[in-house]
N, C-alpha and C positions, 0 to 999 in steps of 0.2 A: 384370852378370856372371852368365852362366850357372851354374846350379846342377846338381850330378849329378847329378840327378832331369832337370833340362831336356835335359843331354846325353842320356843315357840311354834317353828317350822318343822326342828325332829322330833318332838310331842304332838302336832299335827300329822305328818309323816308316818309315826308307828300306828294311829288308832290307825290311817289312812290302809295300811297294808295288810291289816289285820281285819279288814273290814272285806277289801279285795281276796285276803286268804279265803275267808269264810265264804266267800262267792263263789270262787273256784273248787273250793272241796265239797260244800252243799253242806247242808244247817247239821245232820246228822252224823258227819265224820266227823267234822271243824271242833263238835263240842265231843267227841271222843276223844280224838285229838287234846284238847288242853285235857280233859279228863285225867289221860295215861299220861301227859308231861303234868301235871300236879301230882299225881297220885306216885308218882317214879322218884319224883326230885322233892318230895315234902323236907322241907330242911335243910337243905344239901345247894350249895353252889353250883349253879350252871354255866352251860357257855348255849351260843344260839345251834350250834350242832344238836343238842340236846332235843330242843323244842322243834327242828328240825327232823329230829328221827322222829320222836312222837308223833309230830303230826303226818308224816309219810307211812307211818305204820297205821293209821287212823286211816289216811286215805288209801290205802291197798297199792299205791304207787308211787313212784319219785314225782315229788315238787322240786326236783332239784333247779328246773328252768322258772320256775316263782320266785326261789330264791334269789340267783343269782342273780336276774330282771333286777326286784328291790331292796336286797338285804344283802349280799355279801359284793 
């Protein structure tokens, strides 16, 4: 069972990467980027692959070394 310390950390953690994303892509892709993964998946069940392609299609290149650093 997670503990509030454990919640707390990976709800710290995702603004945390998401904040780093936006750094690395610059303010203009980054909001593309959720743009096209909103606009794609309105509805619909995702997995992080998804938000993934979005946002590497946004940035015109693989994030795959972002990724794998903090996310998979």
């Amino acid at each position: 069972n997670p503990t509030r310390e454990d919640r707390t950390l990976v709800y710290d953690k995702g603004a945390y990467v998401i904040h780093l994303l936006r750094e690395q892509m610059g303010e203009r892709a980054f909001w593309k980027g959720l743009q096209l993964f909103t606009q794609r998946n309105f509805g619909k069940s995702v997995v992080t692959s998804d938000f993934i392609a979005a946002m590497e299609e946004a940035n015109g290149k693989s994030l795959q070394e972002f990724f794998a650093k903090w996310v998979l």
